[in-house]
C-alpha positions in Angstrom: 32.5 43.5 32.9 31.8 44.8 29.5 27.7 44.6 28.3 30.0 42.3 25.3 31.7 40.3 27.8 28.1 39.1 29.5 26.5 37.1 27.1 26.0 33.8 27.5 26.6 30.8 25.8 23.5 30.1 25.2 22.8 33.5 22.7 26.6 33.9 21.8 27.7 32.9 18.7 31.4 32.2 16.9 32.7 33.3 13.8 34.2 30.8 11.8 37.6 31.9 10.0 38.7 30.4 6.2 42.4 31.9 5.4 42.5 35.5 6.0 43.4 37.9 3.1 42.0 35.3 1.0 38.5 35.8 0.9 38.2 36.5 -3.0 39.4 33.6 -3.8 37.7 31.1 -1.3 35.9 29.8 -3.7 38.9 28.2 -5.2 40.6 27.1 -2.4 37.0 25.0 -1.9 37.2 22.7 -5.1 40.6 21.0 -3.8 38.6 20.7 -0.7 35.6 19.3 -2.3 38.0 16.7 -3.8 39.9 15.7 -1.1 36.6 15.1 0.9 35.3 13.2 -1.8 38.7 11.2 -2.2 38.2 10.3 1.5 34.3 9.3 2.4 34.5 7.3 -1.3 38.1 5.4 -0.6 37.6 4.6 2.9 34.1 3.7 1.6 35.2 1.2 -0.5 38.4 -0.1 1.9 35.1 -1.1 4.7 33.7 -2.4 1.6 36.4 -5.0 0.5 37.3 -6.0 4.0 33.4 -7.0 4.7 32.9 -8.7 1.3 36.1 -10.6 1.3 36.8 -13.4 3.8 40.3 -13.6 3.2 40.9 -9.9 4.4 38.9 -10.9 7.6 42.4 -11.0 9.5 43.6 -9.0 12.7 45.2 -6.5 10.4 42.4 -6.0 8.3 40.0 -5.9 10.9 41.9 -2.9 12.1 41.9 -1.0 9.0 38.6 -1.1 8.8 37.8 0.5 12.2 40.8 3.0 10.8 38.4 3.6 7.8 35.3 4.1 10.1 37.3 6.9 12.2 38.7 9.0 9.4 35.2 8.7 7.7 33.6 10.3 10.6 36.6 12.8 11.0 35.8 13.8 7.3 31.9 14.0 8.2 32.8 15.9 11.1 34.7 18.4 10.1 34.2 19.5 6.1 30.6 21.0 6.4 31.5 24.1 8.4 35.0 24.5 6.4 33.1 24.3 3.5 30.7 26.4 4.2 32.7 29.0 5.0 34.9 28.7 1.7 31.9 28.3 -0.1 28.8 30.1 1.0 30.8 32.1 3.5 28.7 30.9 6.2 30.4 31.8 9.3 28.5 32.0 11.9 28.0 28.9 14.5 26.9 28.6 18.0 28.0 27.7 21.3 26.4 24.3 21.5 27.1 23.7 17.7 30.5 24.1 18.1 30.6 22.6 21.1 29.3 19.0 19.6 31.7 19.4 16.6 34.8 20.0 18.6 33.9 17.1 20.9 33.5 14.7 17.8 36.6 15.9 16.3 38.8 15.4 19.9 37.0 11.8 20.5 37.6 10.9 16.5 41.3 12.2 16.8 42.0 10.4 19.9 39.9 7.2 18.6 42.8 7.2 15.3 45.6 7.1 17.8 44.0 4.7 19.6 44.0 2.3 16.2 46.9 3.3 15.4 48.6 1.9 18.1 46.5 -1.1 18.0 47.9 -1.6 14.8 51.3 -0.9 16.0 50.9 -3.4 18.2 49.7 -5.8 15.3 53.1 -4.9 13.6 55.3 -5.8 16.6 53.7 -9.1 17.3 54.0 -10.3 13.8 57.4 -9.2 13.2 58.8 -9.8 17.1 57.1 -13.0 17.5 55.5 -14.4 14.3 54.9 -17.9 15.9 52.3 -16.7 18.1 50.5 -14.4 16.1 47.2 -16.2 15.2 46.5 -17.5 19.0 47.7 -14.1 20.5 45.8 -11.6 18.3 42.5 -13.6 17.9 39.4 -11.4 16.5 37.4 -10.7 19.3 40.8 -10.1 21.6 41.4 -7.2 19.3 38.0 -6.0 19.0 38.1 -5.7 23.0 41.3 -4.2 22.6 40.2 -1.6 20.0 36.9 -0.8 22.0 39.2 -0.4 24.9 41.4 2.3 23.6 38.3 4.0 22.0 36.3 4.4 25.6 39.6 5.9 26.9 39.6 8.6 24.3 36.0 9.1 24.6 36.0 9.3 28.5 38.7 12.0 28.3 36.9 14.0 26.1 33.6 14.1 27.2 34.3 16.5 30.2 35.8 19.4 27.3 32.1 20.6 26.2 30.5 21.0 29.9 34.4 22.8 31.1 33.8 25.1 28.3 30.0 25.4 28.7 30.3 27.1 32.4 32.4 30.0 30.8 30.8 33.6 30.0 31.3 34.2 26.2 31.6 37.8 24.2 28.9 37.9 21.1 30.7 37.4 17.6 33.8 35.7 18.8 36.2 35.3 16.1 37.7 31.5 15.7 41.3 31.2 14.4 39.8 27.9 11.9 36.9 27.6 10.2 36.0 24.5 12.4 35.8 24.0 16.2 39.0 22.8 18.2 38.9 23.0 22.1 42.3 25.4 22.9 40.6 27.6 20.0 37.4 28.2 21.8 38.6 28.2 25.4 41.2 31.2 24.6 37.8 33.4 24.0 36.4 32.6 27.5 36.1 35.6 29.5 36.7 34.1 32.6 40.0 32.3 33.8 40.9 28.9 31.8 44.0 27.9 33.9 41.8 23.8 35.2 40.3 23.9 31.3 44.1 24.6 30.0 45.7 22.1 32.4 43.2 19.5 32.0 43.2 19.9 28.2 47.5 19.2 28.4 47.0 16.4 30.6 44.0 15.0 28.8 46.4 15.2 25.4 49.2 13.7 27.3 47.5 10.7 28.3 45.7 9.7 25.1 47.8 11.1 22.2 50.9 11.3 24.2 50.9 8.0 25.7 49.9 6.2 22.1 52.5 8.1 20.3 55.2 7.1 23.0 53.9 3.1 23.5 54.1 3.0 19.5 57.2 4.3 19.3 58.7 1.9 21.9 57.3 -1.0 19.7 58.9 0.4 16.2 62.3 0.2 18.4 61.4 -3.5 19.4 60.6 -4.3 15.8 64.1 -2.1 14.5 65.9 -4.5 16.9 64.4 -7.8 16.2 64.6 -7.0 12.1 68.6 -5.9 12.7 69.1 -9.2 14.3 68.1 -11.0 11.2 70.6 -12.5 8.9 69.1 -12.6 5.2 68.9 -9.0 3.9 66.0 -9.7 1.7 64.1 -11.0 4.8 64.8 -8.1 6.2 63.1 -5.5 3.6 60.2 -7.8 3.6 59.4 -7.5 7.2 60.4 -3.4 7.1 58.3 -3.1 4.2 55.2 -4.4 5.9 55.1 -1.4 8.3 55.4 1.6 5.6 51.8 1.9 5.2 51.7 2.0 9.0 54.6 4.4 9.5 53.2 6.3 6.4 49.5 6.9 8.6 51.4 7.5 11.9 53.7 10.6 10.4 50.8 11.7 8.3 48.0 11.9 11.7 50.7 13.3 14.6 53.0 14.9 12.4 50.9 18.2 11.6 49.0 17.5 15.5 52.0 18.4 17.5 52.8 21.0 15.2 49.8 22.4 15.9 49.4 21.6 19.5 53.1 23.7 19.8 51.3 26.5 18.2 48.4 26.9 20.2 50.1 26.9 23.4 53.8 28.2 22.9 53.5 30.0 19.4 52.1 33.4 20.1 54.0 35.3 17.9 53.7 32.6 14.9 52.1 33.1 11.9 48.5 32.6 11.5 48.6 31.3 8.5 50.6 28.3 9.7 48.5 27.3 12.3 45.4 27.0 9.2 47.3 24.9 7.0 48.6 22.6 10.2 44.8 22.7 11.5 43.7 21.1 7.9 46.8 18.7 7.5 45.8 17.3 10.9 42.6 17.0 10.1 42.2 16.1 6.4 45.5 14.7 5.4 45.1 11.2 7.2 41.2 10.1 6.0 42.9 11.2 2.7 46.7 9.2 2.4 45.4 6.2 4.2 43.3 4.7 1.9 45.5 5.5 -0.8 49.1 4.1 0.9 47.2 1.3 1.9 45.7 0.2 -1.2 48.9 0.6 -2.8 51.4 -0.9 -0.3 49.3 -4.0 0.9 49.4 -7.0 -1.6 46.4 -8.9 -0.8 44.2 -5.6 -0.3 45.7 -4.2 -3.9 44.9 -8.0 -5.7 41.6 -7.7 -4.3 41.1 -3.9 -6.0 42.3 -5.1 -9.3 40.1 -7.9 -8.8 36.9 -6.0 -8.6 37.7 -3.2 -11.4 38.5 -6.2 -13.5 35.4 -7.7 -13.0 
């Protein structure tokens, strides 16, 4: 094996990568970032803020948006540090254990918003498909337990990714394909054979990501059916238009995630520049659109905004 090829992880480091070809103007490509990371830590900010200050927005469905807020806040905290330093001190470098720690926060914090997400799916369904038991079936502290449920399964799966890649030989100066730290990114670098890491990472994906994104769907075609079967038309846009906001954060968060999950294991020959911009929309779009859809779509959360700017 190469002198390169036997450095351990311990001295190795990883280059970060911003959009290649586009390094004189990083420094613009930063101020949108800037913003959007702004947008996000200050909205979701403010969403915790109105649902702790306000009893009447201490429901099942607010209760869930909050912990919504919580995980995009920490998937904003997580993640725009490194990117901006790259864009804007072209600070590359990162190492092993670094990147390690971030790309375990940003797996957990991914797999913790499809974990709410279908929570609040299930919120959706039980409203809609069976309004008259809403209040004694999803009580507070059931759906807390629920909600801390579905996180400690996304936790549990991902806490085994940094130690897998830690027992792999890396080369010095290994070059990242984002300017952050995702597990299929670094594992491709290993030089050593990644065929458990590879098939645990599928599987791992399959059972937290996968299996939300499949029990949610199931529900939106138990809530299709149950709205179809009701008579008044105007009844039936009221109870559809309770779940935009919902649908709008589902498409938004796996949209842009499978794309990108596609990419890293089928798409050799794809462009890199598409697997960048799906990399950020997975990451930054959702702590960014959900605040915003949500405040606008939901009545009492949008009276309660007006409220306080009034004031």
């Amino acid at each position: 094996m190469p002198a390169a090829n036997d450095t351990r992880y311990d001295s190795a480091l990883f280059l970060l990568t911003g959009i290649p070809g586009q390094e004189n103007i990083h420094i613009w490509i930063s101020i949108p970032l800037c913003l959007m990371y702004v947008i996000s830590v200050v909205g979701n900010s403010f969403i915790l803020f109105l649902i702790k200050t306000d009893a009447t927005l201490h429901e099942p469905m607010y209760v869930s948006l909050s912990m919504l807020a919580v995980t995009d806040i920490g998937l904003s905290v997580a993640t725009i540090p490194t990117i901006l330093g790259v864009y804007l001190f072209n600070s590359r470098e990162i190492s092993l254990n670094a990147c390690f720690a971030q790309l375990f926060f940003i797996h957990s914090l991914q797999c913790t918003e499809s974990a709410v997400l279908l929570l609040m799916s299930f919120d959706r369904f039980i409203a809609i498909c069976n309004p008259l038991r809403y209040a004694s079936i999803l009580t507070l502290p059931r759906l807390c337990k629920m909600g801390l449920l579905l996180v400690l399964k996304g936790v549990v799966v991902v806490f085994p990714l940094p130690f897998l890649l830690k027992r792999f030989q890396y080369c010095r100066f290994n070059v990242l394909s984002h300017s952050y730290c995702l597990y299929q990114d670094v594992m491709k670098l290993a030089c050593s054979d990644i065929t458990v890491n590879s098939i645990y990472g599928f599987f791992g994906k399959l059972f937290t990501m996968g299996l939300d994104s499949l029990l949610i769907f199931l529900s939106y075609v138990m809530i299709l059916r149950t709205v179809l079967s009701i008579v008044s038309p105007m009844e039936c846009r009221r109870a559809l238009n309770t779940c935009v906001s919902h649908l709008c954060a589902v498409l938004s968060f796996y949209t842009p995630e499978i794309g990108l999950s596609v990419i890293h294991r089928f798409g050799k020959g794809s462009s890199p520049l598409l697997s960048i911009l799906l990399g950020y929309m997975s990451l930054l779009l959702p702590p960014l659109m959900n605040p915003i859809v949500y405040s606008v779509k939901s009545t009492h959360l949008r009276a309660r905004i007006v409220r306080v700017f009034v004031h």
